[in-house]
C-alpha positions in Angstrom: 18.1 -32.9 21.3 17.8 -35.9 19.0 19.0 -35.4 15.3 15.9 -36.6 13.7 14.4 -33.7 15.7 17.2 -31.4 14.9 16.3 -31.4 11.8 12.4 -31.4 11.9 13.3 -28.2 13.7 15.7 -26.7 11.0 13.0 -27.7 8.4 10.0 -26.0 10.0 12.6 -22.7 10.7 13.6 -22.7 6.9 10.0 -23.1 6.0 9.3 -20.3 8.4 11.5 -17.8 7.1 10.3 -18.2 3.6 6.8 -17.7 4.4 5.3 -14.1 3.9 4.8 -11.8 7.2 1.8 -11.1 8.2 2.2 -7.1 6.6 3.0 -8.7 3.4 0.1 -11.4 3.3 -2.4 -8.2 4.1 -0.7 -6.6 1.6 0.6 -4.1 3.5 4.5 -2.9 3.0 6.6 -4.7 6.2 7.0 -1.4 7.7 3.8 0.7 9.3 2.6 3.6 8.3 3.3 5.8 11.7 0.2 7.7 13.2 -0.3 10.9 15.6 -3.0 11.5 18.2 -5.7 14.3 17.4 -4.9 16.2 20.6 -8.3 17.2 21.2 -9.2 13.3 21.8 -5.6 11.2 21.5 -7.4 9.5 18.8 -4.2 7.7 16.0 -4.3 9.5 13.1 -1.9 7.6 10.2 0.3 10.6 9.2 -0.5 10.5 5.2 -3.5 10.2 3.8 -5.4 11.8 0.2 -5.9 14.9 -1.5 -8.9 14.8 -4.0 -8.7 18.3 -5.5 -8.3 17.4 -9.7 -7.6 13.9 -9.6 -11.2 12.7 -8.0 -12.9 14.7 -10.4 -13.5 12.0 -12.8 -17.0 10.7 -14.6 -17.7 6.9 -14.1 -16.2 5.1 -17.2 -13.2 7.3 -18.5 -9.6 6.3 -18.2 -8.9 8.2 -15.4 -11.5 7.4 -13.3 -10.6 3.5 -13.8 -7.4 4.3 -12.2 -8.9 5.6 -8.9 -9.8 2.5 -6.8 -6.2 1.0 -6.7 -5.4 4.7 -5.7 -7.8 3.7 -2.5 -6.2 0.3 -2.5 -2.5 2.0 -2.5 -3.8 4.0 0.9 -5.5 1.8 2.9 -2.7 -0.7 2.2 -0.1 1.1 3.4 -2.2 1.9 6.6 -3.3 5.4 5.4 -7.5 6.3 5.7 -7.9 10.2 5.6 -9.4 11.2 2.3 -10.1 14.9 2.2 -12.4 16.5 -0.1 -14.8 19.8 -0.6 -17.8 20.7 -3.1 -15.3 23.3 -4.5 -13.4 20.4 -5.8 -16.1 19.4 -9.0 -17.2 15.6 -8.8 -14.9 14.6 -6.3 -16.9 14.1 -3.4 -19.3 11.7 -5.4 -16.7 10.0 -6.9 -15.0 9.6 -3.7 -18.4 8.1 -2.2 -18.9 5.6 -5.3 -15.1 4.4 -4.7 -15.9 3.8 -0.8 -19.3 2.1 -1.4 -18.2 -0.3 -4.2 -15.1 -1.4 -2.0 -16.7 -1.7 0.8 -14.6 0.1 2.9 -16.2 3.3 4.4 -16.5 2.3 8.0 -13.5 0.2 8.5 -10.7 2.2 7.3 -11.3 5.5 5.8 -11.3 8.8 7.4 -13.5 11.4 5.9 -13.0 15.2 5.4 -14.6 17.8 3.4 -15.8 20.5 3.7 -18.4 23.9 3.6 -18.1 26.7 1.1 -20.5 28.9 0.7 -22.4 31.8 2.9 -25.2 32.0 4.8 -26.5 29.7 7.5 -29.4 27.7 5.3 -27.2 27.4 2.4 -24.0 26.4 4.3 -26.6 23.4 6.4 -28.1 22.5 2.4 -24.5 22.5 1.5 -22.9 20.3 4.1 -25.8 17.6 3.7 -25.1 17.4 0.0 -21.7 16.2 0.8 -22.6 13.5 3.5 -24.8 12.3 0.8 -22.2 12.5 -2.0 -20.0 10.9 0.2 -22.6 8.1 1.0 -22.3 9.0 4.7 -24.3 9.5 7.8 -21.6 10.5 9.8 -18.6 12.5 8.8 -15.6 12.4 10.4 -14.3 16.2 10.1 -15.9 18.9 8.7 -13.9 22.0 7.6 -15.1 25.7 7.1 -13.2 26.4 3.9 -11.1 29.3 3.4 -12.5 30.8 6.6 -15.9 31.5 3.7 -18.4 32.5 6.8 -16.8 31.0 9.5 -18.9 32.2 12.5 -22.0 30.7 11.0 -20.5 27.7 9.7 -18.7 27.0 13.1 -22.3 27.6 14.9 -23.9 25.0 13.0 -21.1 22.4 12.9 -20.9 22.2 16.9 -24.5 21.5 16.8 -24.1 18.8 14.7 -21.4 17.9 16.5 -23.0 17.3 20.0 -26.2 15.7 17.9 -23.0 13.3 16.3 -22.9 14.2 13.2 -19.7 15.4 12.6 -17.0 14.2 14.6 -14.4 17.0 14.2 -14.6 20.4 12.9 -12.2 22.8 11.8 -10.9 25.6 9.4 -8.6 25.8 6.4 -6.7 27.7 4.3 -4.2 27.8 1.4 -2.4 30.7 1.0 -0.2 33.1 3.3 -2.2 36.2 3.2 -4.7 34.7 5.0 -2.5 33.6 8.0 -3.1 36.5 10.0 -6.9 35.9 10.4 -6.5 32.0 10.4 -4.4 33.0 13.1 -7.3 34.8 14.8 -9.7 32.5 14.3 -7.5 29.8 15.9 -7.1 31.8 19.2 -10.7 32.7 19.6 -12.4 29.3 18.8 -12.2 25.8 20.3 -11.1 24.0 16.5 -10.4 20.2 16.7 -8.7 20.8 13.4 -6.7 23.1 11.4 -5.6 23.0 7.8 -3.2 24.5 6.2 -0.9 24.9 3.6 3.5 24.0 4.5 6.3 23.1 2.2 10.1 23.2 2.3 9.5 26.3 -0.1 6.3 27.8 1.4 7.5 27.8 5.4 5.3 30.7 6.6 3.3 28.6 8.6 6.2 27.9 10.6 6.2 30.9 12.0 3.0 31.1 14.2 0.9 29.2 13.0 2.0 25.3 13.9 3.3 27.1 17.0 -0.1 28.1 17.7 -2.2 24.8 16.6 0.5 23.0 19.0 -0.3 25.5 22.1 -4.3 25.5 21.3 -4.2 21.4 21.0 -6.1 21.9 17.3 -4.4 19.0 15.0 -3.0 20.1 11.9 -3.5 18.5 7.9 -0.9 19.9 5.8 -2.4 20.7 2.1 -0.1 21.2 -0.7 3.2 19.4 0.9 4.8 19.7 -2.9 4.0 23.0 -3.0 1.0 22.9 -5.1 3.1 20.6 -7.4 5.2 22.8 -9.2 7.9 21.8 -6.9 7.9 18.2 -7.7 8.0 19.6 -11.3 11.1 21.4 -10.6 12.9 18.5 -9.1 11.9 15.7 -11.3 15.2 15.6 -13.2 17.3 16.5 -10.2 19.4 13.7 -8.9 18.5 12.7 -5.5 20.9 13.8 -2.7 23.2 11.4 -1.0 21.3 12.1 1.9 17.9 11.1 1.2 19.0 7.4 1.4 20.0 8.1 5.5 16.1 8.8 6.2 15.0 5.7 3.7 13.8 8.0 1.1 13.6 6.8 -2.4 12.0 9.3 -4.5 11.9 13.2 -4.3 8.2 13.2 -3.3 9.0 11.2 0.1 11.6 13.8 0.9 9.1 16.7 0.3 6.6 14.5 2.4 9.2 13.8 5.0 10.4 17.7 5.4 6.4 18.5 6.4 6.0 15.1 8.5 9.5 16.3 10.5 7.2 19.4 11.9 6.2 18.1 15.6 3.0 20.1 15.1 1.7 18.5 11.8 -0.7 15.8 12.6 -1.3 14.4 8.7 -0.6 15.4 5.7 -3.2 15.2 2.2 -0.7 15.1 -0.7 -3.3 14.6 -3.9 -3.2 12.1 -6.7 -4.7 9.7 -9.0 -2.6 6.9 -9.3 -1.8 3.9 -7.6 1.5 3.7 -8.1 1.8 7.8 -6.3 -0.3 6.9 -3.7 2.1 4.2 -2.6 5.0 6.2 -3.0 3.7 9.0 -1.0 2.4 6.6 1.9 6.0 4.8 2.4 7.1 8.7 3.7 4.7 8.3 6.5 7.1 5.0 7.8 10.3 5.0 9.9 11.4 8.0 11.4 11.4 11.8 10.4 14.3 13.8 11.0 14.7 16.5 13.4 15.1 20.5 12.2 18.7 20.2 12.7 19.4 17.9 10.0 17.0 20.0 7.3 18.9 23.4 8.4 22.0 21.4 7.8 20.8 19.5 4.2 17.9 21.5 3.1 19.6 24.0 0.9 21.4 21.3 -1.0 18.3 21.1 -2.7 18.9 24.3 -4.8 15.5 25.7 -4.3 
């Protein structure tokens, strides 16, 4: 080799290395959010995605509601697109569908869920169709009876709609452990695509049968209220971090909490809610690198003090 091309060579390396990588020019953090296949069709899930419960229920042209689109952004950035949502949860839904419409962005990278609360078969259907038009939708990606409100009926409509296409996945939630024994039912005598369900490091009841179950029934599982409703983070906040978090690239207490439910083999996603940018970022970088195994949170967990 030459020297004049030596250092033509050298040159175009250095330039090289000081360009951007292509994560960074997409804006998109260097490493990827990880995903997990729906067992019911393999399809990739990305394994953190958005509550809207308070934070989405905003009116056009406040402060808060201003602040929602880069919480979007933040998401679909990192590689995140499940946005999860209900009628129960005020404007949300519409809000939600404004966001999507005005970026643009509703078929090539979110992932909608919501949901049907209410009883009775007409107003469950009258229900259900004012969220796909809230959500500015023809087709909804999952569709959740809520709270188990009705579920026979509910489920009898939904896999109509889903062999017309309609919905794409349907399933059942839940938030609270005295319901665990008939969620439990339910899951073992219907065909669910999805399960939802609350699962924290301080609310593990779900452990116990439930992801066991989801696991053995191939039903996908969304984990609601990963900080345990919140007042967990609230309870941490001035808590040093422990030396430990750094060993499973954990910056912040909310990617530990996130990292402790994304560990679970069972849990397919998880919904933690917010409404700003900078938490939605924060929240997806737990859903990169790898998640540690229940050894290592029987051995560090209680340093937490909880």
């Amino acid at each position: 080799m030459t020297r004049a091309r030596l250092l033509r060579l050298s040159a175009a390396l250095c330039a090289g290395a000081a360009l951007p990588s292509f994560a960074q020019q997409q804006g998109r953090p260097a490493m990827t959010m990880n995903t997990r296949p729906i067992p019911s069709t393999q399809e990739a899930l990305p394994v953190v995605g958005c509550g809207t419960w308070i934070g989405f229920d905003q009116r056009p042209g406040t402060d808060e509601y201003k602040r929602l689109p880069g919480v979007l952004e933040a998401l679909f950035a990192a590689g995140g697109k499940v946005i999860d949502s209900s009628p129960m949860y005020g404007r949300s839904e519409e809000t939600t569908g404004e966001l999507l419409a005005a970026s643009k962005q509703r078929e090539n990278k979110a992932f909608l869920a919501t949901k049907v609360w209410t009883s009775g078969r007409e107003a469950g259907i009258a229900q259900m169709e004012q969220s796909f038009a809230r959500l500015r939708t023809e087709r909804m990606d999952l569709m959740q009876v809520h709270n188990l409100m009705d579920w026979k009926t509910h489920l009898a409509t939904l896999r109509g709609w889903k062999e017309k296409g309609r919905v794409r996945y349907i399933g059942i939630t839940h938030y609270t452990a005295s319901a665990y024994d008939e969620v439990e039912a339910v899951l073992r005598a219907e065909k669910l695509d999805f399960l939802q369900i609350n699962y924290s490091i301080d609310a593990r009841e779900a452990e116990q049968r439930l992801l066991p179950l989801a696991a053995e029934r191939g039903v996908a599982v969304i984990v609601n209220m990963p900080f345990g409703g919140g007042g967990l983070l609230r309870r941490l906040r001035d808590k040093p971090l422990p030396a430990w978090a750094t060993e499973i690239g954990c910056t912040s207490w909310a990617q530990v909490l996130l990292k402790f439910v994304l560990s679970h083999p069972a849990v397919t996603c998880t919904i933690p809610g917010t409404s700003r940018a900078q938490h939605m970022a924060d929240n997806a970088a737990a859903g990169a690198g790898s998640f540690p195994d229940a050894a290592f949170w029987r051995s560090n967990a209680g340093s937490i003090g909880l």
